[in-house]
DOKEPA-314817 format. One record per atom (N, C-alpha, C): residue in three letters; chain; atom name; x negated, y negated, z negated. Coordinates in Angstrom, 1 decimal. Layout:
N
ALA:A:CA:X:Y:Z
...
This chain:
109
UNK:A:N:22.7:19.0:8.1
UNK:A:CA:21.6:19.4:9.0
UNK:A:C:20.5:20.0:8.2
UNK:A:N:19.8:21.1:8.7
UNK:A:CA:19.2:21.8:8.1
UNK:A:C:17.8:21.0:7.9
UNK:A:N:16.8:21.1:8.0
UNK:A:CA:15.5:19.9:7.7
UNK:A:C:14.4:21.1:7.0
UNK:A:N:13.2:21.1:7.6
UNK:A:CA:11.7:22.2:7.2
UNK:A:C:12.0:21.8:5.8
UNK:A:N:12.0:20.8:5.4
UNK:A:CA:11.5:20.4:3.6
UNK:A:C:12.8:21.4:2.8
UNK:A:N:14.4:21.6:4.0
UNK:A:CA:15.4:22.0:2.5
UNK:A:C:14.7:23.6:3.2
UNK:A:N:14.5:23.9:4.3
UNK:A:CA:14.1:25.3:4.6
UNK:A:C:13.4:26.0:3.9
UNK:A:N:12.1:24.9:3.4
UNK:A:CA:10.7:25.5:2.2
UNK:A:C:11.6:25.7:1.3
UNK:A:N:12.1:25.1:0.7
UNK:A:CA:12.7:25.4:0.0
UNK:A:C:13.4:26.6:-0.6
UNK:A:N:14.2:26.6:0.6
UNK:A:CA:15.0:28.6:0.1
UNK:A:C:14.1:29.7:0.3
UNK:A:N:13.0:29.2:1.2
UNK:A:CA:11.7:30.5:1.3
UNK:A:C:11.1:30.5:0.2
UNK:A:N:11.2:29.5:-0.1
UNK:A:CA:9.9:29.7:-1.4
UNK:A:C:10.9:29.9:-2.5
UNK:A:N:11.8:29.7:-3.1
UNK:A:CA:13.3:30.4:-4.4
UNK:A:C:12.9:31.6:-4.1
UNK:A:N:13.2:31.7:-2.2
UNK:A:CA:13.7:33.8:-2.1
UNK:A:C:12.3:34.9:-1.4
UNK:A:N:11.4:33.6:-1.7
UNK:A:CA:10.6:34.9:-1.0
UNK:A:C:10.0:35.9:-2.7
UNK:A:N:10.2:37.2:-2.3
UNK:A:CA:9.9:38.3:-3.3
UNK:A:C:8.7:39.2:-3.2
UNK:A:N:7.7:38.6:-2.8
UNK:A:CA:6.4:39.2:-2.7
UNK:A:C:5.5:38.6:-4.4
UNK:A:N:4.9:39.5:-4.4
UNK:A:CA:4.3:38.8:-5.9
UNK:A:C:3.0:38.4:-5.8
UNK:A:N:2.8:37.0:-6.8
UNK:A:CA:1.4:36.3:-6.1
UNK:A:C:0.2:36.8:-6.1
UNK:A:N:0.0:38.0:-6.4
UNK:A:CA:-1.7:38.8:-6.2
UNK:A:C:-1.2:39.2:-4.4
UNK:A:N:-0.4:39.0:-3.9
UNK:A:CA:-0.1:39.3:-2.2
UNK:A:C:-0.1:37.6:-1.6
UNK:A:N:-0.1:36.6:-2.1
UNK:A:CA:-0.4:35.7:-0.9
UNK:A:C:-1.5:35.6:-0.2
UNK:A:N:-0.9:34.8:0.6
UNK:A:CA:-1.7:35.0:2.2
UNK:A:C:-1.5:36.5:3.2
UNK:A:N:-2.1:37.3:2.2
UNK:A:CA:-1.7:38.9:2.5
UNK:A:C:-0.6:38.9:3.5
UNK:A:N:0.9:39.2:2.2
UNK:A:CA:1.4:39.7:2.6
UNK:A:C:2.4:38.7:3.9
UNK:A:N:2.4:37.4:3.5
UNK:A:CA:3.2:36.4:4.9
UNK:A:C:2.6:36.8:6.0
UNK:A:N:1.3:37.3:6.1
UNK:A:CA:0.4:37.3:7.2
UNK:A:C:0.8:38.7:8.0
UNK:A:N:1.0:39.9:7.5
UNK:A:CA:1.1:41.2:7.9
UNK:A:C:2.8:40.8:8.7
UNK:A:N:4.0:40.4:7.3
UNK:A:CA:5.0:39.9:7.7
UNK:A:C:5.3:39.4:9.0
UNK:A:N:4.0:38.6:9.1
UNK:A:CA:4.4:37.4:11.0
UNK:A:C:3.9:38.2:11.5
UNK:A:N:2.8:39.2:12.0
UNK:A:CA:2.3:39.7:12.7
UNK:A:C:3.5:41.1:13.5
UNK:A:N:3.9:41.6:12.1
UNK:A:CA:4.8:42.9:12.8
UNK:A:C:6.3:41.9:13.1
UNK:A:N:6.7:40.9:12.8
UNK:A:CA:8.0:40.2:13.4
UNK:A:C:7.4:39.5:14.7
UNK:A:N:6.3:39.1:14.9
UNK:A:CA:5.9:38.4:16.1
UNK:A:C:5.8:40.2:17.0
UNK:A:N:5.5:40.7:16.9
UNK:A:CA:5.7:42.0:17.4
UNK:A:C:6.7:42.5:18.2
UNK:A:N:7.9:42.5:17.3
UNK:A:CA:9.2:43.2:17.5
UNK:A:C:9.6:42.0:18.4
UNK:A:N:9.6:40.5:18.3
UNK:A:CA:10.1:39.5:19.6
UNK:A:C:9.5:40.1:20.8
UNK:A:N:7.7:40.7:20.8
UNK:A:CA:7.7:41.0:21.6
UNK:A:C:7.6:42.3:22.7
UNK:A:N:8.5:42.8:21.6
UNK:A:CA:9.2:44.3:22.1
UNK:A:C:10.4:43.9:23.0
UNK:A:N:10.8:43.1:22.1
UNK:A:CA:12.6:43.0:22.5
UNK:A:C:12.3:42.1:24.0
UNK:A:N:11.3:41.8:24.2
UNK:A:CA:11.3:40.7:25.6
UNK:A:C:10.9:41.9:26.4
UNK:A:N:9.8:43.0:26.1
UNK:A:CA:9.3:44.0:27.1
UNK:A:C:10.5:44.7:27.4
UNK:A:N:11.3:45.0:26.4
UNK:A:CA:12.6:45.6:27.2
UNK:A:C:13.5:45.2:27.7
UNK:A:N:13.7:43.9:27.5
UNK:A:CA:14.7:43.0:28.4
UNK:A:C:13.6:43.4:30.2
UNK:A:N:12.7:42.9:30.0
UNK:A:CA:11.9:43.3:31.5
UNK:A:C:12.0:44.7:31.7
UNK:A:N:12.0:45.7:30.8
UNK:A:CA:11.6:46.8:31.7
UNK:A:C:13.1:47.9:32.1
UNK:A:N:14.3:46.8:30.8
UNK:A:CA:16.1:47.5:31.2
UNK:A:C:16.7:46.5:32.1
UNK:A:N:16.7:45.6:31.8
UNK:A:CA:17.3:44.3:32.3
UNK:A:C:17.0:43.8:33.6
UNK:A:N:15.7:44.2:34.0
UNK:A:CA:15.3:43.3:35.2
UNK:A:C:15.0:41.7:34.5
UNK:A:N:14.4:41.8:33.5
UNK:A:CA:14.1:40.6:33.0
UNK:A:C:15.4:39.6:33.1
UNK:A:N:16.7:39.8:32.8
UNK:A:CA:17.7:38.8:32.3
UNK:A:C:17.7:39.1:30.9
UNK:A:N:17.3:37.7:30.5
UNK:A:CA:17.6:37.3:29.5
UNK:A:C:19.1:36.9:29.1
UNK:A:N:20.3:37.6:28.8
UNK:A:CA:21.3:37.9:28.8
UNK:A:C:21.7:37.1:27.5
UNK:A:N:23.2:36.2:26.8
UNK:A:CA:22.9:35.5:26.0
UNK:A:C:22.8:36.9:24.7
UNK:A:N:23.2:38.4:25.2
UNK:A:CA:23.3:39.0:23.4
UNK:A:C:21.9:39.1:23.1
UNK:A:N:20.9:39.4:24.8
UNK:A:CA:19.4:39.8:24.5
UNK:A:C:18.7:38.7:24.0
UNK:A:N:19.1:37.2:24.5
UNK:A:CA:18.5:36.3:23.8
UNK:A:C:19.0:35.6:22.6
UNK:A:N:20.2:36.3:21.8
UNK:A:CA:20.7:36.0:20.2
UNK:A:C:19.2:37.0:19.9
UNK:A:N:19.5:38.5:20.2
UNK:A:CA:18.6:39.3:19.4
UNK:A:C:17.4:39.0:19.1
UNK:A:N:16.7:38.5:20.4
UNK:A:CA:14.9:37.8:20.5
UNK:A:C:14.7:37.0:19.1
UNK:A:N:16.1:35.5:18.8
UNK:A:CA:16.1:34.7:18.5
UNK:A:C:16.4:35.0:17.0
UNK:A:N:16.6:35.9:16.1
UNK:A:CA:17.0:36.7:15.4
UNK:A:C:15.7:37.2:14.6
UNK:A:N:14.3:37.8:15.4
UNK:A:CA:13.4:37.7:15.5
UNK:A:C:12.8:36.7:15.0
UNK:A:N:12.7:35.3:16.2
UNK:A:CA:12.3:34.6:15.8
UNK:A:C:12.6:33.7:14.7
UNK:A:N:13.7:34.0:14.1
UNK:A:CA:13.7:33.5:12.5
UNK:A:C:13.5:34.1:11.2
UNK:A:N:12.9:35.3:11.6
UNK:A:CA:11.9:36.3:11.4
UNK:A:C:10.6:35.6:11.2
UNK:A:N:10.5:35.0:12.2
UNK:A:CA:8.9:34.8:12.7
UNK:A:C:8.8:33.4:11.4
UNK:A:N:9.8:32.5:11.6
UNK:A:CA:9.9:31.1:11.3
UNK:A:C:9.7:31.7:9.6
UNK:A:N:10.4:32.3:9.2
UNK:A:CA:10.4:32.7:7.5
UNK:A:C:8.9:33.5:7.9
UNK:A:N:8.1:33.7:8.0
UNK:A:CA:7.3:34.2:7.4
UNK:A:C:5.6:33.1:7.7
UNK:A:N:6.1:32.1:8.6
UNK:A:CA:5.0:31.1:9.2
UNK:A:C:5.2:29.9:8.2
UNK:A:N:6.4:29.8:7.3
UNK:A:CA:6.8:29.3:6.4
UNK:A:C:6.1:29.3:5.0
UNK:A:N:6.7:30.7:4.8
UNK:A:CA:5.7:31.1:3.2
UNK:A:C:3.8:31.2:4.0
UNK:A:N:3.6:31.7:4.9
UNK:A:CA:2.2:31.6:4.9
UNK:A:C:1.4:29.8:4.9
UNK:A:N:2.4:29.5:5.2
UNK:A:CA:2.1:27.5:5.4
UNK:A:C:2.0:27.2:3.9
UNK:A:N:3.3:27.7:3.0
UNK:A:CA:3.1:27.1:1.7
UNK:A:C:2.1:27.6:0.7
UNK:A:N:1.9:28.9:1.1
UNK:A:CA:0.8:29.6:0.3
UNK:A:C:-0.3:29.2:0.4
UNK:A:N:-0.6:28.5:1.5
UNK:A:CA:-2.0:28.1:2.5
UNK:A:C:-2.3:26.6:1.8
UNK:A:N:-1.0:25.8:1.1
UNK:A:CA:-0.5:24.4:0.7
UNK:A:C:-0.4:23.5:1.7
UNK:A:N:0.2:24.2:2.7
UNK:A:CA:0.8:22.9:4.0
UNK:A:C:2.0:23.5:4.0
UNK:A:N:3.1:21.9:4.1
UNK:A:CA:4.5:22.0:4.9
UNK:A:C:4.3:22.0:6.4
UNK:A:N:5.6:22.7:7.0
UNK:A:CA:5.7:22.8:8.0
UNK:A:C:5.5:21.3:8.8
UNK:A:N:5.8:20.3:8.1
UNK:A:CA:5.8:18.9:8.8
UNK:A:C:4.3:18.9:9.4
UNK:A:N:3.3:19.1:8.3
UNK:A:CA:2.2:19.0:8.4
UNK:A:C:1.7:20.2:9.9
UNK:A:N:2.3:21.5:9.8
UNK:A:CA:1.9:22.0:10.7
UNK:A:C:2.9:21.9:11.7
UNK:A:N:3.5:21.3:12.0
UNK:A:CA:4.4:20.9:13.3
UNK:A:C:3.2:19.9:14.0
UNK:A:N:3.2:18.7:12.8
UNK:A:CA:2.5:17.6:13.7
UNK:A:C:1.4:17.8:14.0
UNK:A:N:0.6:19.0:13.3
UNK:A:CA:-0.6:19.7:13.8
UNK:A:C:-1.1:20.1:15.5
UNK:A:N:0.4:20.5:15.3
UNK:A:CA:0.9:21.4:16.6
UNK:A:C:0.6:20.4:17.7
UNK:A:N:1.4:19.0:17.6
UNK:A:CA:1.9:18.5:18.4
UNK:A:C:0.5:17.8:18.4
UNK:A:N:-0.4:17.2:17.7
UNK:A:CA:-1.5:16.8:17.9
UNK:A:C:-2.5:17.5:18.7
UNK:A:N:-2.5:18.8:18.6
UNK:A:CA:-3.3:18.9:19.5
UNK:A:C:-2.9:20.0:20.5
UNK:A:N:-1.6:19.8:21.0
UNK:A:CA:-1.6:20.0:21.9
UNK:A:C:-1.8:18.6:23.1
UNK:A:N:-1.5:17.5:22.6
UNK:A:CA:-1.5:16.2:23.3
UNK:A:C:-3.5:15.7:23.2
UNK:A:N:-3.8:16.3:22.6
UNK:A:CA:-5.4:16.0:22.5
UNK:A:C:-6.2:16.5:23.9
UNK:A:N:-5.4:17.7:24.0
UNK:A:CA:-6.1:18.8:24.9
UNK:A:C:-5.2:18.4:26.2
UNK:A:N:-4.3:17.6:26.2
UNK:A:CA:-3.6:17.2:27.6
UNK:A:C:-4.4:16.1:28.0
UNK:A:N:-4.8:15.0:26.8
UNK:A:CA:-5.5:13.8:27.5
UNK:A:C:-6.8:14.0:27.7
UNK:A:N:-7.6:15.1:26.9
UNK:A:CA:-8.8:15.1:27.7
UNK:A:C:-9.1:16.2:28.4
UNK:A:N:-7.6:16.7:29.6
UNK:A:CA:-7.5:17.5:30.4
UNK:A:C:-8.4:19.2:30.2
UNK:A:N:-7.7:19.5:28.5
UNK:A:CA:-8.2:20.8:28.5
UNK:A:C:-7.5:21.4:28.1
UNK:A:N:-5.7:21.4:28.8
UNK:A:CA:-4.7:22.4:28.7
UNK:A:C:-4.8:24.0:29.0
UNK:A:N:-6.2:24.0:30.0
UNK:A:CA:-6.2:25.2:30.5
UNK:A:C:-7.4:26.0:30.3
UNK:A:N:-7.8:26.7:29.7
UNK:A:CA:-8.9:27.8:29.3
UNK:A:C:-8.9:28.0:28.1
UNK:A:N:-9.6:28.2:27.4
UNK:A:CA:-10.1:29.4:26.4
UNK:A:C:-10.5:28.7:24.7
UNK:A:N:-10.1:28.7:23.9
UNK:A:CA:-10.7:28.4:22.7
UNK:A:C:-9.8:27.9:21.8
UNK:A:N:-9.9:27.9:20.4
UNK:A:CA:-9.2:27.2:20.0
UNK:A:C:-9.9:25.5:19.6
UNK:A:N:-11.1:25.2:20.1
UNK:A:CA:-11.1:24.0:19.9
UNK:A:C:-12.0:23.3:20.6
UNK:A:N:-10.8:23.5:22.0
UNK:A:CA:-11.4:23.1:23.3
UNK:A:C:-10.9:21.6:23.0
């Protein structure tokens, strides 16, 4: 089973950007692959009638490990594992549920 720690791992062997580009270039990387996920969903809506079909939702997903390799090298460049930013995640999204600020604006509501 696959595990974020052996994942860092092969990103960080195979990623081939050279280090006068960290931060840089993972950053540009997730921005235009977070992009194309959200092309590929605009056209599922605007050919499909919004079915997410299982080949339309391989392709999305295809993308999104696109997205995952590049949120990867910008985490390790940054010096966090994904553990660290998973449980990030999960912290505060559960912060902003118990003091009922799931809904509006900010990043540190």
């Amino acid at each position: 089973m696959l595990t974020f720690e052996n994942y860092e791992k092969i990103v960080m062997k195979e990623k081939v950007y050279g280090c006068g580009n960290k931060i840089l270039y993972p950053t540009l990387g997730l921005t235009g692959e977070a992009g194309e996920v959200s092309d590929k969903v605009k056209k599922v809506l605007r050919d499909n009638n919004g079915d997410f079909d299982v080949q339309k939702s391989i392709e999305i997903a295809k993308e999104l490990a696109d997205v995952l390799w590049y949120v990867t090298a910008l985490s390790q460049d940054l010096g966090f594992d994904l553990d660290f930013i998973a449980q990030m995640s999960i912290d505060k999204v559960l912060s902003r549920r118990n003091r009922n600020v799931i809904h509006g604006e900010g990043d540190n509501r």
